[in-house]
Every structure is written in C-alpha cells, then in structure tokens.
N, C-alpha and C positions, 0 to 999 in steps of 0.2 A: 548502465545496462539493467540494475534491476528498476529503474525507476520505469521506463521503456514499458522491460517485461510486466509488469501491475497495473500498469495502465490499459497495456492492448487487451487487460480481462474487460475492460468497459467496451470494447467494440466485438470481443467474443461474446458478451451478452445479448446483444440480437441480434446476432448472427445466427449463434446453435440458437436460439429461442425460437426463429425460424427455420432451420432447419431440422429441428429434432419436435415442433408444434410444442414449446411449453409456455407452463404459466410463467405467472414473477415468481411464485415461491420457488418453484423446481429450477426456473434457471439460474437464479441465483444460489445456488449450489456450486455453480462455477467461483462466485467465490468465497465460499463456506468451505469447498477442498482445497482453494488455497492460502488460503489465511487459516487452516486449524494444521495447517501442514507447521504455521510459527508456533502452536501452541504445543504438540508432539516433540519438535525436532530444536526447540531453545535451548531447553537445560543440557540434552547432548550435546549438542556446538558448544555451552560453556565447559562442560568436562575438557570436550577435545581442547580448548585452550589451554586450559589445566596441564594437556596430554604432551602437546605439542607444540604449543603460542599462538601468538595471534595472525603471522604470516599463513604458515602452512595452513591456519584452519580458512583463512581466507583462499588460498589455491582449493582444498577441497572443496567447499562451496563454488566457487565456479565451475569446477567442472561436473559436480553434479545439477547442477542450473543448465548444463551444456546438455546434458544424458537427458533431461525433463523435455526440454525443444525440443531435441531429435525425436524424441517419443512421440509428437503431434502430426508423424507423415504416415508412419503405420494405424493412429488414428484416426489420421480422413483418409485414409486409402478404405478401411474396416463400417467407414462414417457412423463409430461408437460412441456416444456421450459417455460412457462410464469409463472407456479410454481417455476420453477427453481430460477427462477428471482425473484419474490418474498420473498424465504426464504431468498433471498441475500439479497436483501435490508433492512429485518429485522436484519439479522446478523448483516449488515454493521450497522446500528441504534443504537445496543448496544456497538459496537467498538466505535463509533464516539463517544459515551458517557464516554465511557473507558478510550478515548485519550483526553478528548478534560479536563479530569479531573486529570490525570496520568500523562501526560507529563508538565503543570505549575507546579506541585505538588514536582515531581521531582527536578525542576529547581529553586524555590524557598526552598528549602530544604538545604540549605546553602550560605557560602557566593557567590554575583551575579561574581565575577569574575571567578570561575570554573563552573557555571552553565551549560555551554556547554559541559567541562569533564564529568561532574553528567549526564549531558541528556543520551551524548554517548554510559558511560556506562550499561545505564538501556537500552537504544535501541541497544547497542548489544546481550541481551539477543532475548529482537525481533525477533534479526537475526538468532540468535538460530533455531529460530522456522521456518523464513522463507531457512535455509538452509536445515533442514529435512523435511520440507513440499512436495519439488518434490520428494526425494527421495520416502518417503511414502504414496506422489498421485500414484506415476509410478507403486509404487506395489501392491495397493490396491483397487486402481480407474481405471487405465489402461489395469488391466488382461485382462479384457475382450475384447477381441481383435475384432474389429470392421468388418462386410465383406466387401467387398469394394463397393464403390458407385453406379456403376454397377447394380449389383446386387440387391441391396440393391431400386433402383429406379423399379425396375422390381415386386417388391412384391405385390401383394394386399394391400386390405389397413388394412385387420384383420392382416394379415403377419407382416405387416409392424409396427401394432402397439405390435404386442407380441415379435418382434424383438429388439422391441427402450424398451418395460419393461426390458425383460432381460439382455439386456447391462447395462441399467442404475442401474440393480440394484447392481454394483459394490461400488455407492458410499451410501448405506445404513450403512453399519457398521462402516466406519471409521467417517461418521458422526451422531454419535449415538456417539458413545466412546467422540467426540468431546465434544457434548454437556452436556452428563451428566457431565463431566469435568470441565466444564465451570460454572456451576449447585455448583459442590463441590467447586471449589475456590472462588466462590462469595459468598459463605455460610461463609469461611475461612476469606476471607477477612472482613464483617462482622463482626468475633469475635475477631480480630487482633486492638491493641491499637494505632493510626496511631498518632501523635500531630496536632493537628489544625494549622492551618495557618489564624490566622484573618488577617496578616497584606497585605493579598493577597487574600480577598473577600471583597465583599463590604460591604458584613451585619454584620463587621468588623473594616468597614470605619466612620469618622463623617464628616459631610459638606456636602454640594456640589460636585460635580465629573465633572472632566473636560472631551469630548468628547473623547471615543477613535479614534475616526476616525483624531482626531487631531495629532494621533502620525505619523509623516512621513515614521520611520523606520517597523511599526507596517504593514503598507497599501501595501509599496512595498515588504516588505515581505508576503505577501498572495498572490500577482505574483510569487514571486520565489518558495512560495509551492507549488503552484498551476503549474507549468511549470516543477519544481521537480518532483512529485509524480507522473505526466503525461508522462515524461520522462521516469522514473522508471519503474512505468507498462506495457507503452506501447514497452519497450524495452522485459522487461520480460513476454510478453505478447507471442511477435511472436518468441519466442528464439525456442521452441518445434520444430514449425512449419520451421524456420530460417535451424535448423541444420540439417532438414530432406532431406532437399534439397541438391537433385545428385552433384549441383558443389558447396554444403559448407559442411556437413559434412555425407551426402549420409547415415545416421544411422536412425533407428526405433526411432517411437516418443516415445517408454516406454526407450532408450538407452538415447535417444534426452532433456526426463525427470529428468536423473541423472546429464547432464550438468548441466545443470538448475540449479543446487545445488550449482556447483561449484560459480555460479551470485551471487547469494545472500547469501551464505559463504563465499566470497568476502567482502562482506557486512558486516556481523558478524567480520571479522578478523582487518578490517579496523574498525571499529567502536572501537575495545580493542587498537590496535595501535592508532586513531584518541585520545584515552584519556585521554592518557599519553600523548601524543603531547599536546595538549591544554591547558594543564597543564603550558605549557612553551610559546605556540606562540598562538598568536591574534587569536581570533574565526575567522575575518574577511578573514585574511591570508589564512591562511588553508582552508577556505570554497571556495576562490576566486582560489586556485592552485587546488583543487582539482574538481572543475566544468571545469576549462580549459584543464587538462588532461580528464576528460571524453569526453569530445568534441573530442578531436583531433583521441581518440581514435575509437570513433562510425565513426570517417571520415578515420581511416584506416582500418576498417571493412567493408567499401561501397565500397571503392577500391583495395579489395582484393578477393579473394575466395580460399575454402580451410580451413585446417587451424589454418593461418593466420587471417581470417575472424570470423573464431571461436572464437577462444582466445582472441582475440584485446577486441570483443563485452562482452565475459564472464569477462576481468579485467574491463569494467567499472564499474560493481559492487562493487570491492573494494575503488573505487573512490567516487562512488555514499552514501557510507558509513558514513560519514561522515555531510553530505549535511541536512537531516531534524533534525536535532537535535543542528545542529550551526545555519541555517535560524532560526528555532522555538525558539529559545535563544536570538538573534539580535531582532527577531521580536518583543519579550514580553519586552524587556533589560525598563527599568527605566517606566512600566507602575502603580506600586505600586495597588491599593485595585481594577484598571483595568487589572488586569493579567487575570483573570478570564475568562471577555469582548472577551480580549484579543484573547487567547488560543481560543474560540471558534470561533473567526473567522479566527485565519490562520489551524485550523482543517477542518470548511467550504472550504475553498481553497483547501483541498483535492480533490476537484469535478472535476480536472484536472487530476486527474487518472482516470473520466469516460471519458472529451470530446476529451483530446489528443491520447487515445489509437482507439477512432474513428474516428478519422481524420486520424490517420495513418494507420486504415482499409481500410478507404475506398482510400491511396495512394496506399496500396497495392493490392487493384481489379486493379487498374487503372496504376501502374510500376514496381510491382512486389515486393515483400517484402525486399530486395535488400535496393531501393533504396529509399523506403519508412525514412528508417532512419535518413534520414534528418532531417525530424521535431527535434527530440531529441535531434539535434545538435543544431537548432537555441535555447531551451530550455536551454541549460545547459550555452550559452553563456551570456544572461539574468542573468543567477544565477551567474557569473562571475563579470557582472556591479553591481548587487545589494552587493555580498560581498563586492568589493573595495571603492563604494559611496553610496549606496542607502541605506545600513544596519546603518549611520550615524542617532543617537535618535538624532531628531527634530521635537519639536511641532509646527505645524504651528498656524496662528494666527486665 
C-alpha cells in the first residue's frame, strides 16, 4: 500500500501540472509535501514506539494514511492544489509512521546477518505496489484528458474553475477505495498476534543509553537515504514527462504512465533477486555495484536519445532495488534497544525525496529535463562511497 500510494505521486505530477498550468519547480511541490511530511513526523513515530511498540504504532500509521486518501475528494471536489498538498502531507504522516515502525521490525525479526535478505524481501512486495501504481494512475487518474494550455488560459475564471473540478475529479474514486483499504488493514493488523521485540525498544532496555548520533555507520547512512530516495523520485518523478518528449519516446503521458511500471517493477524484480543474492554476498558489496551501475546508466541516458534513452533510465530501477533496504540494514547494524532512535532517523532522511526532486525541477526550467539528470548521478555515487567505507559500525567517542 505504501509503495502504490508514492508512486501514483509520479502520475499526479502531470496531472495537477495540467490542471492547475504549473512549471516543474512548482509542481514538484507535490513531492516536497510529501516526502518533508518523513522529515517532520520521523522522530515522532520513533517516540510513539518508545510509547507504545512497534505493532500499535504500525495500526496508527495506517489509519492516518487512511484520513490523507479520504482527504483527496473534498480536494477535487474544491479543485485546490494546496488541498491537494495537504492530504499529501497527512498521507505521508501516516506512512512515515508505518516505515519508520515496519522496516526495524522486519530487520530485527531474525538473525542480523540476513537482515538485509528479510528487509528485501518485505520491500519487494512494496514494489508490488509501486509497479501497479502507474499502471492504475494511467487508467483511472489520467482518463481525463487534459485541453491543451492554450486554450485552457483563455477561459474565464468561472470556466476555468469548473474545467479544473471536472478533470480533477478522476482521482476521487481510486482514492476512496485506497483509503477505506487502508481503514480495513489497520483494523487487521490490530487483531493480528505480531511478537514483541523488547531487545529492539528502549522501554525494553535497562541503564543508561549511549547516543545514537554516536553511531558513524548510523549518520552516513541518512546521507545515503537521503541522496537515495531523492534520486529515486526525482528520477521517477520526470520519467512521464521524460518519455513524452518528441526526441525520447514521442508517446502520450497515459502510454508514457505504463512505462513507468516497467521503473519500478524493476524494482520489484530486483528486490526478489537482490534476496537470494544476500543470502550469499556482503550487504556492502552488492549495494556499492549496484549504485555504480545505476550511475553509469542515468549517464548513458543523457547521452543518448530515443530508445536507448528510454530503456538505460527505466533499468535503473532494477538497480535502484536493492539500495534502501541494504542502506536501512548497514544503517541500524549493531544499534541494539537504539534501533528504534535509529529507524526514525534514516526514515527522516527521506526528506530527500522532497528537496532533490526540486532541485532537479528547477535544473529542468533552466536545461531542459535531459540533462537535468545529472543530479542523480552525483547521488548514487555517494551511495557507492558509503557502501564500500562509510557503512563500516563505528562509535565515535
């Protein structure tokens, strides 16, 4: 569910961008409110584990995930972009509580040298979700075929505003279905018998606790999530708009939406092979080849068109597979009743999925989405040093 919900932000990007006339900078705000929603609402979700464990804080997070959907029908009913933004941030609130409880939970849930295999394989279901997500923005959110800019600047402003209702109101029903959804599996999960983890809370722990900021592997790891996920979205952010384009794949952005699938089923497919790999070779390893293949591959996608351009940027998805769920492993590795701490700050570090995908808006007013790509490249090479040296557990003094 939350991999679904993060992805259909890539088909809400031009969507409201046509329907609300924005640039790249400004529409990408859709996801700067939801990705800075992980950087606000981390260290809270790690208290309430603190408060409550890690089951319950998982039930609240879904149902406030639940309350965020719901929020998106009095949004296009109103056809507000800063509503829009709004329900996101509250979405993102109860995801960040979801993750930031769901993934230590996972990783402590056996012994710590497969933890990365375990992560994998629960975040390839994820991908699950983020693989059919464009698929079923493209059909359900998209129908509604936008008029062109043109036109659409020429209306009155009563026009204008019963023009932006009825577009918008494509994404009422599939976010209705989301949220009661979300509703039912948090009631589910509730009545589901999970085992505690005291040796991975603190209200669990006896003594004294030594700082987590004192963990070396813990810190640089929240750059590399933070340069990850900023990477990740901001790539699959512009892919709609990327493919639409006369000299890369000259197709319709509901055509341009099914790609899209291909990225982050990528994703998905690499994550079930990353499992079984892990199994056998070093977290470290594997997270440090497969951020150097992503790199090389976003840099034969700038210098190509066509495609070659196409394809290059849609395989880094399966590369990109891999990458939070070996960081988020390396990062927590040897924090014991601070996993918790832990978790909620390289969850925080998600907020690099709001400012990277704005930074690379606003290269794309300024050189064209092309070659805006760059950024992602300097990203993934970062996440290359921290697998090979920076993912080494040291407490400093």
């Amino acid at each position: 569910m939350w991999g679904l919900l993060t992805v259909l932000n890539d088909v809400l990007v031009p969507h409201l961008k046509s329907i609300f006339d924005l640039n790249y900078a400004r529409v990408m705000l859709i996801q700067f409110a939801f990705f800075s929603a992980y950087f606000v609402f981390s260290i809270p979700s790690a208290k309430l584990i603190d408060w409550v464990g890690y089951k319950k804080t998982m039930v609240v997070g879904l149902f406030t995930m639940g309350l965020g959907a719901l929020l998106f029908i009095p949004a296009a009913d109103v056809a507000s972009y800063p509503l829009f933004l709004t329900a996101l941030v509250i979405l993102a609130a109860g995801i960040t509580a979801l993750q930031v409880a769901a993934n230590p939970y996972v990783a402590v849930l056996g012994p710590p040298e497969t933890a990365s295999s375990r992560l994998n394989l629960a975040q390839a279901f994820n991908s699950l979700g983020t693989t059919i997500g464009p698929y079923l923005g493209g059909a359900l959110i998209l129908t509604a075929a936008p008029q062109s800019m043109d036109s659409v600047r020429q209306m009155s402003s009563e026009a204008l505003q019963a023009y932006r209702v009825h577009v918008a109101a494509s994404v009422k029903l599939p976010y209705l279905v989301i949220g009661l959804t979300l509703f039912l599996l948090g009631i589910a999960i509730g009545l589901f018998k999970l085992p505690a983890m005291p040796q991975a809370e603190r209200r669990g722990a006896a003594g004294p606790q030594q700082s987590v900021w004192k963990h070396r592997n813990l810190v640089l790891g929240m750059v590399a999530i933070f340069v990850y996920v900023g990477a990740e979205v901001a790539i699959g952010s512009f892919l709609i708009n990327y493919f639409s384009q006369s000299d890369i794949g000259n197709i319709s952005v509901a055509v341009a939406a099914g790609y899209v699938s291909y990225y982050w089923g990528g994703a998905m497919v690499g994550r079930f092979v990353g499992s079984a790999i892990l199994q056998k070779v070093s977290t470290g390893t594997v997270l440090g080849i497969a951020a150097a293949t992503a790199a090389l591959l976003v840099c034969i996608s700038m210098l190509t068109l066509g495609h070659i351009a196409m394809w290059s940027i849609i395989l880094v998805g399966f590369f990109n597979s891999v990458m939070f769920p070996s960081i988020f492993t390396l990062g927590i590795a040897e924090l014991g009743p601070l996993t918790g701490d832990g978790s909620g700050l390289l969850i925080m570090a998600i907020v690099g999925g709001a400012i990277i995908p704005e930074i690379q808006g606003v290269l794309a007013d300024q050189v064209g989405i092309h070659h805006a790509f760059i950024l992602p490249v300097v990203c993934y090479l970062y996440i290359v040093y921290y697998a090979f040296r920076g993912s080494k557990p040291v407490v400093t003094a």
